[in-house]
C-alpha positions as CSV (number, residue, x, y, z in Angstrom):
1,X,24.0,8.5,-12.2
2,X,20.7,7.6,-10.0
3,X,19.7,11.7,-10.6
4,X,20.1,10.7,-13.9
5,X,17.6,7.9,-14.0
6,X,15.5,10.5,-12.2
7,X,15.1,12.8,-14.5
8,X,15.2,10.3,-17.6
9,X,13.1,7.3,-16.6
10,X,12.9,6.9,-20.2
11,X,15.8,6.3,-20.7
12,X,16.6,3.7,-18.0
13,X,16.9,0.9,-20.4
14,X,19.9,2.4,-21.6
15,X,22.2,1.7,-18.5
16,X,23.9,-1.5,-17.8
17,X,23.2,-3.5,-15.2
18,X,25.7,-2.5,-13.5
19,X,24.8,0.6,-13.8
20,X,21.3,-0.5,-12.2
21,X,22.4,-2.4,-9.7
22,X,24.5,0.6,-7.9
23,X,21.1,2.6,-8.3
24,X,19.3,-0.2,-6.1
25,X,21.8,-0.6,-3.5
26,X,22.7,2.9,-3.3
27,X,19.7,5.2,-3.7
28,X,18.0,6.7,-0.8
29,X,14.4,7.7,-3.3
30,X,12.8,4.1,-3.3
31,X,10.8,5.1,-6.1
32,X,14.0,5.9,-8.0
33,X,15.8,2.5,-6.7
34,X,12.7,0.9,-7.8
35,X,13.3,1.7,-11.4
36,X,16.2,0.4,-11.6
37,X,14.6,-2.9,-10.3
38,X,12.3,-2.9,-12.2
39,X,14.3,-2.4,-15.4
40,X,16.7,-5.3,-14.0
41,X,13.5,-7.7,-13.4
42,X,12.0,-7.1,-17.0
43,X,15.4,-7.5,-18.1
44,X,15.3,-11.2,-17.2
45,X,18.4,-12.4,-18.8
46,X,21.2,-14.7,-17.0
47,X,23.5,-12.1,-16.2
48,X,20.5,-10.3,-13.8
49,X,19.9,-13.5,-12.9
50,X,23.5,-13.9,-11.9
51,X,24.1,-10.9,-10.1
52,X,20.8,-11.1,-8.4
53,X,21.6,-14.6,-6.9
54,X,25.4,-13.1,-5.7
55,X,23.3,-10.6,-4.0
56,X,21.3,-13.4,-2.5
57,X,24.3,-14.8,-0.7
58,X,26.2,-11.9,0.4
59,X,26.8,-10.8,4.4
60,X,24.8,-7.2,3.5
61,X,21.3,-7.5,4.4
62,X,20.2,-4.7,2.0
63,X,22.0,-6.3,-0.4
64,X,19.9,-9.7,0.3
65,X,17.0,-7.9,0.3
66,X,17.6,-6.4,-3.5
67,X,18.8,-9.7,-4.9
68,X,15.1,-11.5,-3.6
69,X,13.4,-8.0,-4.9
70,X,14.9,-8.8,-8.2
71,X,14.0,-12.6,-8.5
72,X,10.5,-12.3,-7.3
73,X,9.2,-10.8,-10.7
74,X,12.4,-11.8,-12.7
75,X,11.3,-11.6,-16.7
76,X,7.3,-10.9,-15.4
77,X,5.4,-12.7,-12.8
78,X,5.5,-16.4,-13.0
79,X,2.9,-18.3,-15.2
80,X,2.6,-15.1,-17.6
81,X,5.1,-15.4,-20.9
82,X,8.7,-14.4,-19.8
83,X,8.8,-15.4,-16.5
84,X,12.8,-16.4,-16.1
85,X,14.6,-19.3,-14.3
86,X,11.8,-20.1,-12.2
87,X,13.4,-23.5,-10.6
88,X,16.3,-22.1,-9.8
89,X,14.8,-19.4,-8.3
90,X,12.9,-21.1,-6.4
91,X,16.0,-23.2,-5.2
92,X,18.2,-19.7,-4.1
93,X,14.6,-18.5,-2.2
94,X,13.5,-21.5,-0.6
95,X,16.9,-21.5,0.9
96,X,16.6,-17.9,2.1
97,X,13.5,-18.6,3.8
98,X,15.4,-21.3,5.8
99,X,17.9,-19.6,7.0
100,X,17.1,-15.9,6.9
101,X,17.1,-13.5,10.1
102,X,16.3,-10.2,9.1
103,X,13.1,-9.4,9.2
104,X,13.7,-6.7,6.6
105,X,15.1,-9.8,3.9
106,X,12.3,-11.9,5.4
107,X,9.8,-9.4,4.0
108,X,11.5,-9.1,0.3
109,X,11.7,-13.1,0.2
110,X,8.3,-14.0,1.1
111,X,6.7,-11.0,-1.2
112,X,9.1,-12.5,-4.1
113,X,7.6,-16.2,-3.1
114,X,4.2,-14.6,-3.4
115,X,5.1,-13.4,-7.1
116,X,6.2,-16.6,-8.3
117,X,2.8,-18.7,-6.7
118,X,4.3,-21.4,-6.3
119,X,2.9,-23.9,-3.8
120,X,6.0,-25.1,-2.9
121,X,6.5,-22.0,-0.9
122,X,3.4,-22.7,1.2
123,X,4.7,-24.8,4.0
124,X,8.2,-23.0,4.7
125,X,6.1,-19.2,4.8
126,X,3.4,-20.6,7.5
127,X,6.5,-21.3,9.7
128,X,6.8,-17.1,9.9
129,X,2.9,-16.7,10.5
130,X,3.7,-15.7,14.3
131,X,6.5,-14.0,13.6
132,X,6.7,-10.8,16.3
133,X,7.6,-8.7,13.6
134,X,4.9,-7.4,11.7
135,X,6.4,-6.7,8.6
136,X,7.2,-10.5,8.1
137,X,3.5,-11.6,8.9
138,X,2.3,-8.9,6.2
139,X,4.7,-10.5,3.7
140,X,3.5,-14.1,4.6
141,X,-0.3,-13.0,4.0
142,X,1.1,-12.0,0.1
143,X,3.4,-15.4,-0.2
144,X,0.7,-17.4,0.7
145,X,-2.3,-15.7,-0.8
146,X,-3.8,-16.8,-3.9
147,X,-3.2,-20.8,-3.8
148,X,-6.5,-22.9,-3.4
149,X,-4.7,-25.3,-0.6
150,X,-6.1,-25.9,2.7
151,X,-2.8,-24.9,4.7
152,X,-3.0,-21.5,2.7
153,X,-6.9,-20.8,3.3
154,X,-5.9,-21.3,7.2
155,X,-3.6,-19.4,7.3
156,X,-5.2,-16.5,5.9
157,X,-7.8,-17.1,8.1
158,X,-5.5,-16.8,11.1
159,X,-4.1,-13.6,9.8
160,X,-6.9,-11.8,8.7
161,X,-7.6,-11.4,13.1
162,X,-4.0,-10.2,13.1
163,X,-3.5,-6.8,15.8
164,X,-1.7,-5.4,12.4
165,X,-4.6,-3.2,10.9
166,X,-2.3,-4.1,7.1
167,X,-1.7,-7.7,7.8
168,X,-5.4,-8.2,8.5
169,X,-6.7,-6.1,5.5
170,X,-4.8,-8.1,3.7
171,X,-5.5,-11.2,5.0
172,X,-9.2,-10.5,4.4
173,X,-8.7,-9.6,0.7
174,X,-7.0,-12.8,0.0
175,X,-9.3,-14.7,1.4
176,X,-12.2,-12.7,0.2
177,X,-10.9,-12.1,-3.2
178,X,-8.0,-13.7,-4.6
179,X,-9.7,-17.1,-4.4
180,X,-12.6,-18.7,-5.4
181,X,-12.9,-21.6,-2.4
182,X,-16.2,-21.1,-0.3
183,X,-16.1,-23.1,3.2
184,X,-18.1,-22.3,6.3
185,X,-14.7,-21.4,7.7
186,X,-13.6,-18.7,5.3
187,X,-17.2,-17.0,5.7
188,X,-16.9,-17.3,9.5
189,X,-13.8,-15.7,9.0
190,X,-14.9,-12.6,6.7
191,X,-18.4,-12.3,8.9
192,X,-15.8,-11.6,11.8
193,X,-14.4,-9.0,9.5
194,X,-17.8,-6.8,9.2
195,X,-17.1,-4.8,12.5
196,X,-13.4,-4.5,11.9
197,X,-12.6,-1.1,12.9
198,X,-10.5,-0.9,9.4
199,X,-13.0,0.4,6.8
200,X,-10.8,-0.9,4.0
201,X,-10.8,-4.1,5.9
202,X,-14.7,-4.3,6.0
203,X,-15.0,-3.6,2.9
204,X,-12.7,-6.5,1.7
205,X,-15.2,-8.6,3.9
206,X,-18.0,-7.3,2.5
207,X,-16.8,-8.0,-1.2
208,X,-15.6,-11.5,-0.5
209,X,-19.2,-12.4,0.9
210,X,-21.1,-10.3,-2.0
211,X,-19.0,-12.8,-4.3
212,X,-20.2,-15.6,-2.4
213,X,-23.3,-14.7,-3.0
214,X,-24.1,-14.1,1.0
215,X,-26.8,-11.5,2.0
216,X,-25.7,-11.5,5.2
217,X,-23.3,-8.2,4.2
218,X,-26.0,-6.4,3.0
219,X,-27.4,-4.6,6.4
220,X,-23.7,-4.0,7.5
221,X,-22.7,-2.5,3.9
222,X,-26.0,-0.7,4.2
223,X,-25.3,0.6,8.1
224,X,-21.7,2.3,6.3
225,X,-23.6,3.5,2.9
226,X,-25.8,5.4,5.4
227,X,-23.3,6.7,7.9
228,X,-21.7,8.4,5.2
229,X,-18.9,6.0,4.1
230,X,-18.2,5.8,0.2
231,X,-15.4,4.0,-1.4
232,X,-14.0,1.4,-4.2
233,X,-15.0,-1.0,-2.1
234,X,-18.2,-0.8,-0.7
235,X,-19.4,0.1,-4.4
236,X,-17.9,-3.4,-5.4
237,X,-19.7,-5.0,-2.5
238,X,-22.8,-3.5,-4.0
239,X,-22.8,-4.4,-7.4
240,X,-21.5,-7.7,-6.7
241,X,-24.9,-8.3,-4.3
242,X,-27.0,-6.3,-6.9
243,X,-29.7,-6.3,-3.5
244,X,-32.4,-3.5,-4.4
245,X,-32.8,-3.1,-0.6
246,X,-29.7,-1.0,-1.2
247,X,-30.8,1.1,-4.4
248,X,-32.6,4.2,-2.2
249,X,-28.9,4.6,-0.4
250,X,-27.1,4.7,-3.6
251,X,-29.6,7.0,-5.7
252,X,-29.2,9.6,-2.9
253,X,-25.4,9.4,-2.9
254,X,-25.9,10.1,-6.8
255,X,-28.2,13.6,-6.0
256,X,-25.6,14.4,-3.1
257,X,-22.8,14.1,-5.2
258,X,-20.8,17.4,-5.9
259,X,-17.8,16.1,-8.3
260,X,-16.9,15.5,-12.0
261,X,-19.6,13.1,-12.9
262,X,-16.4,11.5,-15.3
263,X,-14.7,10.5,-12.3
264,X,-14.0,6.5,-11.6
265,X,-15.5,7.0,-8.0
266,X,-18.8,8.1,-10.0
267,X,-18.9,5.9,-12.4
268,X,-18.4,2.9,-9.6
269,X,-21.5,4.3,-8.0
270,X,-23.3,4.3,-11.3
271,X,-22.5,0.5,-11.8
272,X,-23.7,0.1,-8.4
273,X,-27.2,1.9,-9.0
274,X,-27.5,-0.4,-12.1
275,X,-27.1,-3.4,-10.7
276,X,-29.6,-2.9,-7.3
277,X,-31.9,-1.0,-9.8
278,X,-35.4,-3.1,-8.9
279,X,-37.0,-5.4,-11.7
């Protein structure tokens, strides 16, 4: 039956969730396992609900893990239309995060927190923020990202100099991006991020002061434009600046490129140009 939702995704919506379930639990393709999650979570009807919460409760650790997978986005993400049994939801995962072990369920429960941004959530994920297992500190970064509250912004500001290269990319982008507070500490904390050996992670530090409106990014995001460095990112950091000091670096990455001028990554660069362009 799982081959089957392999080689009919379309047709997943016909199967019932039982049906669906046995896919998640059972299937070694995540990407096919996934489908059937997701089918169960835009589902969003009491009986999902149901047999996500007797997952929830069961010895099987897998099994936990695919139950919190399920109510994270249950009916869409919370605070869109459709979002399903949010309270109690929050109930059957606040309770996981208290007693939970594995670092695996960990993970799923704190990611599933994350989709529901709910503040409540907060305090019981910065309890995990020193967790030895890297997994679960990634996981606490996404629970806790995204909430304009002081306990939040430090601990993203604690991760985001985590030894995890993910955890502090992360970290950095929620921080940088996925809130709109602007403290000395949180530009401290993505100044510290300009010599990250991550590019993806200087580059989130480099966008998050560019929306700050702080110039002190440019000669770093210049240094990388000129060594050769050219992603999402850095074009982001660009146009969000819009600093002419940076227009001679991106006209000559226009005349060196060598691709389909119809391509995002050029059209990034074009937006870039446009917004450095001198008055």
């Amino acid at each position: 039956m799982s081959e089957h939702i392999q080689h009919q995704e379309g047709d997943v919506g016909t199967h019932t969730n039982e049906e669906l379930l046995h896919v998640a639990l059972t299937e070694a393709d995540e990407d096919v396992a996934w489908r059937a999650i997701a089918e169960l979570q835009g589902r969003g009807d009491r009986d999902v609900f149901d047999h996500a919460c007797r997952l929830c409760r069961t010895e099987d650790a897998l099994a936990r893990r695919i139950g919190a997978d399920i109510l994270g986005q249950l009916g869409g993400r919370f605070g869109q239309p459709g979002s399903s049994f949010h309270e109690k939801t929050m109930a059957v995962l606040l309770a996981m995060v208290e007693h939970e072990q594995d670092p695996h369920v960990l993970h799923a429960v704190a990611i599933a927190l994350g989709h529901r941004q709910d503040p409540r959530a907060i305090e019981p994920l910065v309890a995990f923020k020193n967790h030895p297992d890297a997994l679960v500190r990634y996981a606490v970064v996404h629970g806790v990202s995204g909430h304009e509250d002081e306990l939040a912004i430090q601990t993203l500001i604690e991760l985001s100099t985590d030894p995890d290269a993910d955890v502090r990319d992360w970290a950095t982008f929620g921080l940088g991006s996925q809130i709109d507070a602007d403290t000395p500490a949180i530009r401290t904390a993505l100044f510290a991020r300009l010599t990250d050996e991550e590019s993806d992670t200087r580059g989130e530090a480099m966008v998050g002061l560019a929306r700050r409106h702080d110039r002190g990014m440019v000669e770093p995001l210049l240094n990388d434009l000129e060594a050769g460095w050219f992603g999402s990112l850095l074009m982001e950091a660009a146009a969000e600046i819009g600093d002419p000091c940076l227009y001679p670096v991106l006209l000559r990455l226009r005349e060196e490129w060598k691709g389909d001028k119809e391509n995002w990554r050029y059209k990034e660069l074009e937006e870039a140009i446009a917004r450095c362009q001198p008055a």
